[in-house]
C-alpha positions as CSV (number, residue, x, y, z in Angstrom):
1,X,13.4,-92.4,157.6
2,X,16.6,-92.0,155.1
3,X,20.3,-93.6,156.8
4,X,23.0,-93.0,154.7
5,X,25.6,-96.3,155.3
6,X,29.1,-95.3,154.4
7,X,30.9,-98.5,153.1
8,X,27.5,-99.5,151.6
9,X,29.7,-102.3,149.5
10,X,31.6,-104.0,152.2
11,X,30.0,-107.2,154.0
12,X,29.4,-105.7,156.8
13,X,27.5,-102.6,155.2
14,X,25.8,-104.5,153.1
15,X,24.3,-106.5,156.2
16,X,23.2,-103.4,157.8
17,X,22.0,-101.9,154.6
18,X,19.9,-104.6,153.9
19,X,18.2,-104.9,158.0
20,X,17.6,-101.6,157.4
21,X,15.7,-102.3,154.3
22,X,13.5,-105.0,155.4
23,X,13.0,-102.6,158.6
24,X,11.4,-100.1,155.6
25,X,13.8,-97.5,155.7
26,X,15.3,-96.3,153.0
27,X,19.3,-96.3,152.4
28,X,21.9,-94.2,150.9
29,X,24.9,-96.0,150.5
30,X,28.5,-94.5,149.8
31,X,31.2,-96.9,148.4
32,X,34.6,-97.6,150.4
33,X,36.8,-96.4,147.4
34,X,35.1,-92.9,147.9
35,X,37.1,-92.8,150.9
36,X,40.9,-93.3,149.6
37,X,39.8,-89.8,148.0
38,X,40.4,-86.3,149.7
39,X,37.7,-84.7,152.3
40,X,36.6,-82.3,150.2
41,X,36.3,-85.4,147.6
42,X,34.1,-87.4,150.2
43,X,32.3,-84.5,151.2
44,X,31.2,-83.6,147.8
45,X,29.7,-86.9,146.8
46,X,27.7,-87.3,150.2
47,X,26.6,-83.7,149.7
48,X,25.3,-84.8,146.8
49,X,22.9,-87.3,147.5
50,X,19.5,-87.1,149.6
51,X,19.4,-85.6,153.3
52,X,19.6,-88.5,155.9
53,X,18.0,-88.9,159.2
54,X,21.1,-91.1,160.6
55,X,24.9,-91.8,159.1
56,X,26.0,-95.5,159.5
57,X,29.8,-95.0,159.7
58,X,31.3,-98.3,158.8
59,X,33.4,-97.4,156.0
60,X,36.8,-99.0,157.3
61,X,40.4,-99.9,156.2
62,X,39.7,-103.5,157.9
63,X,42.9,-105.4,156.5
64,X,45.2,-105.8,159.4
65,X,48.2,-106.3,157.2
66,X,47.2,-103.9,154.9
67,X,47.3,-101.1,157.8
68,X,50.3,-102.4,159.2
69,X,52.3,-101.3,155.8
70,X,50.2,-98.3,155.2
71,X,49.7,-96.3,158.2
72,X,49.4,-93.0,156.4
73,X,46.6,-94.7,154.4
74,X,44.8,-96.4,157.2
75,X,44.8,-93.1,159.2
76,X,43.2,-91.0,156.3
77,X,40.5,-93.7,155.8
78,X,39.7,-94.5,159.3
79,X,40.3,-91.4,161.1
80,X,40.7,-88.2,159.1
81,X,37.6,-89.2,156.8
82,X,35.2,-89.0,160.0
83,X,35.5,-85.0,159.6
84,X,34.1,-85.1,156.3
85,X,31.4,-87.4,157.5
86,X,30.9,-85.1,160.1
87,X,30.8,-82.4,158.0
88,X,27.9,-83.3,155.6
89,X,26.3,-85.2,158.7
90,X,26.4,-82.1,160.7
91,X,24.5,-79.7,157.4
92,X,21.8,-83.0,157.6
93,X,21.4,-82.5,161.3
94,X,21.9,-86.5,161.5
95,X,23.5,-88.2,164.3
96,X,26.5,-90.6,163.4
97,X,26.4,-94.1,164.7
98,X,29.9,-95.0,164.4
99,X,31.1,-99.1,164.2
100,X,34.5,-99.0,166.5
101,X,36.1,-102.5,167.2
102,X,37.8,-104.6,170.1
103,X,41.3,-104.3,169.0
104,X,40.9,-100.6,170.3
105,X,42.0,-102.5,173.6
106,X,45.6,-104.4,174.5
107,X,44.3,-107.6,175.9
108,X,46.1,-107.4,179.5
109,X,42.6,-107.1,181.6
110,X,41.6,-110.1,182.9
111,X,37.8,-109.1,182.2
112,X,35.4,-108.7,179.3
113,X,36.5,-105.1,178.4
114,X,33.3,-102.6,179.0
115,X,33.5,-99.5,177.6
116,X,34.3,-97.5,180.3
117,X,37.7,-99.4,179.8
118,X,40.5,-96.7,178.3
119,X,41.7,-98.0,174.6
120,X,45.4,-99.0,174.2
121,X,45.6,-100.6,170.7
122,X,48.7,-103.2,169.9
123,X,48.3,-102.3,165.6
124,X,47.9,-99.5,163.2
125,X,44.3,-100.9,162.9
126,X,43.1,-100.8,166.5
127,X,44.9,-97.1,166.7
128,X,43.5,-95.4,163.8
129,X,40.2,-97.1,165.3
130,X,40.8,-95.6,168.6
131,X,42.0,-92.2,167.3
132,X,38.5,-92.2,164.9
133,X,36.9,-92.8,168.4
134,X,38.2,-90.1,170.1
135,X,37.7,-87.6,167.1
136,X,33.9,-87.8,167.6
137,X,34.1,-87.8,171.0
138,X,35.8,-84.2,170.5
139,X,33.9,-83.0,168.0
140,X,30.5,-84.1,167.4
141,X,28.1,-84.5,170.0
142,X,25.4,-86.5,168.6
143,X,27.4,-90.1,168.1
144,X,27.5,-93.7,169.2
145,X,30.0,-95.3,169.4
146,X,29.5,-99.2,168.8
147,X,32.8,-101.7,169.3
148,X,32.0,-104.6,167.9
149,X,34.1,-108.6,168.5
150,X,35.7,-110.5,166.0
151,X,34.0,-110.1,163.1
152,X,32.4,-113.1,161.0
153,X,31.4,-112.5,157.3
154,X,31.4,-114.3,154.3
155,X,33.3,-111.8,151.9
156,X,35.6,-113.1,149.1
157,X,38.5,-111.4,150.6
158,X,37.3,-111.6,154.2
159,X,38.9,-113.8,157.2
160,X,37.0,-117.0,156.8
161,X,36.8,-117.0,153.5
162,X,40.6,-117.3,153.3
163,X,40.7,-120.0,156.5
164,X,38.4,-122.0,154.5
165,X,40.1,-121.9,151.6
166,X,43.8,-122.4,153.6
167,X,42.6,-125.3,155.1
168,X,41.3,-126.6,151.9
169,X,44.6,-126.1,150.1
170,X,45.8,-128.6,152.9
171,X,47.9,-125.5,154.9
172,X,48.5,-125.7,158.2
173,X,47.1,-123.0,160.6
174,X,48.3,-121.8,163.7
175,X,45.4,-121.8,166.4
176,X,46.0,-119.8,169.2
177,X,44.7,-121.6,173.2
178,X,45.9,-118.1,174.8
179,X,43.5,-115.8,172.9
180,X,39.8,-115.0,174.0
181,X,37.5,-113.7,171.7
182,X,34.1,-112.8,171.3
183,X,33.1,-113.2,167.8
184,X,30.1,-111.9,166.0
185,X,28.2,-112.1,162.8
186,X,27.8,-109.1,160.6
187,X,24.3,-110.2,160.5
188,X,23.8,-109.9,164.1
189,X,25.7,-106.7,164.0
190,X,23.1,-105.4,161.6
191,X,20.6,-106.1,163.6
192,X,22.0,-104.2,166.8
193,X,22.2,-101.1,164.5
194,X,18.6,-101.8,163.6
195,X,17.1,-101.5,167.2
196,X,19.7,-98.6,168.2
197,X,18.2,-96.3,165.2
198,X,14.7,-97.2,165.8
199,X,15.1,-96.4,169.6
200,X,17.9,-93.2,169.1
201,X,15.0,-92.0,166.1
202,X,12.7,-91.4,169.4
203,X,14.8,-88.5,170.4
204,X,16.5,-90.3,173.3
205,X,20.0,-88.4,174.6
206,X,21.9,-91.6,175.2
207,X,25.0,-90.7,173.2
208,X,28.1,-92.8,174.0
209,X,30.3,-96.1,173.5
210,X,28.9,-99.6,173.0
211,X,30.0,-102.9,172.8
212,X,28.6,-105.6,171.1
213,X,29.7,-109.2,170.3
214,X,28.0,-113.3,170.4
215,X,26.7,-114.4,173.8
216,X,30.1,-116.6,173.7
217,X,33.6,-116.2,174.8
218,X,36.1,-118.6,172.8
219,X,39.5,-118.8,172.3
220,X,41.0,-118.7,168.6
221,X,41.8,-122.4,168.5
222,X,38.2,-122.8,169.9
223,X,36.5,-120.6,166.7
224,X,38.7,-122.5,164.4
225,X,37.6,-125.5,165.5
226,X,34.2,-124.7,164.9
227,X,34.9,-123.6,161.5
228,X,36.5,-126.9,161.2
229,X,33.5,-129.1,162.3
230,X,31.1,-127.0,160.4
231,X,32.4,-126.9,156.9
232,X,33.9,-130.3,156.9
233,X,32.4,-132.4,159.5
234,X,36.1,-134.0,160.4
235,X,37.8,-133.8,164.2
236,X,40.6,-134.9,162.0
237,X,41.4,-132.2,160.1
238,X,42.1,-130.6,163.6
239,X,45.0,-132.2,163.9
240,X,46.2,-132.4,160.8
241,X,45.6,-128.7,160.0
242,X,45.4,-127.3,163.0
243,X,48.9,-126.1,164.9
244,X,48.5,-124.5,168.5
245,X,50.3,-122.0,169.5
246,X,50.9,-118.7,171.5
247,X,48.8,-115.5,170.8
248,X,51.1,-114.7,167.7
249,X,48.5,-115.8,165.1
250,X,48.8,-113.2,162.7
251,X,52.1,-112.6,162.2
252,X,53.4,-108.8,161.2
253,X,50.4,-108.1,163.3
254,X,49.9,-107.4,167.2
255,X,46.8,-108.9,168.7
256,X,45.6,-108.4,171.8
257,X,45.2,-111.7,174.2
258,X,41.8,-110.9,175.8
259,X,39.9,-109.2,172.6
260,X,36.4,-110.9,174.9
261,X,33.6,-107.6,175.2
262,X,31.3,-107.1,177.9
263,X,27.9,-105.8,176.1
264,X,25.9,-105.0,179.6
265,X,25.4,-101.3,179.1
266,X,23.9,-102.4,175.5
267,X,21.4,-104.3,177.0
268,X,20.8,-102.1,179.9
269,X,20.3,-98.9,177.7
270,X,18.9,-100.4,174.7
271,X,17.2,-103.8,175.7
272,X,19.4,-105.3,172.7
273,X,20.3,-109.1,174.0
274,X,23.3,-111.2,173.0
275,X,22.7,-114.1,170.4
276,X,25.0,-116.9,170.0
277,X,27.6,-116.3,166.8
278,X,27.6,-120.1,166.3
279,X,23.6,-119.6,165.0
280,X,25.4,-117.7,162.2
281,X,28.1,-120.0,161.7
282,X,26.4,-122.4,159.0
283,X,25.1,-119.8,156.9
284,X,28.5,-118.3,156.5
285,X,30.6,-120.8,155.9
286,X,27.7,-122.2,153.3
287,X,28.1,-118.6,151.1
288,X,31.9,-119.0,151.2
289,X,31.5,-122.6,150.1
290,X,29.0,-121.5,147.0
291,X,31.8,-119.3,146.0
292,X,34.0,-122.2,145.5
293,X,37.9,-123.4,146.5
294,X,36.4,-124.9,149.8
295,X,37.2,-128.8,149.0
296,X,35.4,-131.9,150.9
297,X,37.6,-133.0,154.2
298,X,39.1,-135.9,152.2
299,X,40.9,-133.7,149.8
300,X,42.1,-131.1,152.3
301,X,43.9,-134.2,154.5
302,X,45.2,-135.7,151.1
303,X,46.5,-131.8,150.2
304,X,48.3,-131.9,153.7
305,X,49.9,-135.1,153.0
């Protein structure tokens, strides 16, 4: 079996390129800046390298702030370049399992979201998410939608890399008590994607949208407290660094208050159970640590003084 992985260079494509591999199927991989070119740019490349059995869509604008000041940008990367995945996917005869996320939703439910739930994004993010949704949904028959929670990766420009190294440069954070989440590794992400291919390469019709996160629902001040304990092993730094406050963590950028996802149909359909995201935790926060600027607890308390 050949899966091409679009975003093959981003943490969380790298994760599922590499389950893949141990799972001995063989990868294509196309980079993210092949998709700040044209369609007829993106198509090109793909159409250049070998058939594939499956497409891995999880080539992304993921920076928040970044799609908050570039809408036009954030549109043509994470909606209008699903036609030119399409495209060469459609001339393979591949189905397209597509990673989605939970900021497709505005956090007013009560509930885990399910994915029956109708998407009403707060950001130019969850939108052009959303809209990328609803373009397959139109257009190509054979795709799978998977929303996926807060997402937990190690990457040198990724979210927990730069709360590691805030809290080590002695900044004060603000910590949401309001906000639920559900997060998840990009690990255990990868390994959804695993099982779904294995089971959708048995010609099963059981197209759709998924959600997956961790087996636990937190709030933000909650994660960040983990974070806390695990990479420096001091309740103290919680109050020193740690500020609560309302939902308005991010700011510049809407967030919904309930971002928690209900992943029944997942298990129902596929047989695919939740794991804990705090199993994931230590190795994380250890490959942001190797990189460096994460400083012992003493340091960060004496930064904040």
């Amino acid at each position: 079996m050949i899966v091409c992985v679009t975003g093959i260079d981003s943490p969380l494509g790298k994760a599922i390129a590499q389950r893949l591999q141990q799972s001995g199927i063989v990868v294509e991989g196309v980079p993210y800046e092949q998709f700040l070119m044209t369609n007829d740019a993106i198509v090109r490349g793909m159409k250049s390298m070998p058939s594939a059995d499956f497409v891995v869509h999880a080539a992304e604008m993921s920076d928040l702030f970044k799609a908050e000041q570039h809408p036009d940008l954030a549109y043509q990367v994470n909606v209008s370049a699903c036609a030119a995945v399409a495209e060469v996917a459609d001339l393979w005869k591949a189905p397209i399992v597509h990673l989605s996320s939970h900021l497709v939703f505005d956090g007013v439910k009560k509930n885990p979201y399910i994915s029956a739930n109708k998407g009403r994004p707060l950001s130019v993010y969850g939108r052009t998410k959303l809209q990328s949704e609803q373009w397959l949904q139109e257009n190509y028959s054979k795709h799978l939608i998977l929303r996926v929670g807060w997402l937990l990766e190690a990457g040198a420009q990724g979210w927990l890399q730069t709360m590691l190294s805030a809290l080590s440069s002695g900044k004060r954070l603000n910590a949401s008590t309001d906000m639920q989440l559900t997060p998840v590794a990009v690990d255990d992400v990868a390994r959804v994607v695993d099982a779904v291919i294995k089971q959708l390469s048995c010609n099963i019709s059981v197209w759709g949208v998924y959600h997956y996160a961790g087996a636990e629902a937190v709030t933000h001040y909650e994660l960040l407290k983990a974070i806390v304990l695990q990479a420096f092993g001091q309740e103290e730094m919680l109050q020193a660094l740690i500020e609560k406050k309302g939902a308005d963590v991010l700011p510049g950028v809407a967030l919904p208050a309930n971002g928690a996802l209900g992943c029944i149909k997942l298990r129902n359909t596929f047989g695919v159970k939740q794991l804990p995201w705090r199993r994931y935790l230590p190795a994380l926060i250890e490959q942001c640590q190797q990189r460096g600027g994460v400083k012992p607890a003493e340091n960060c308390l004496e930064e904040s003084r």
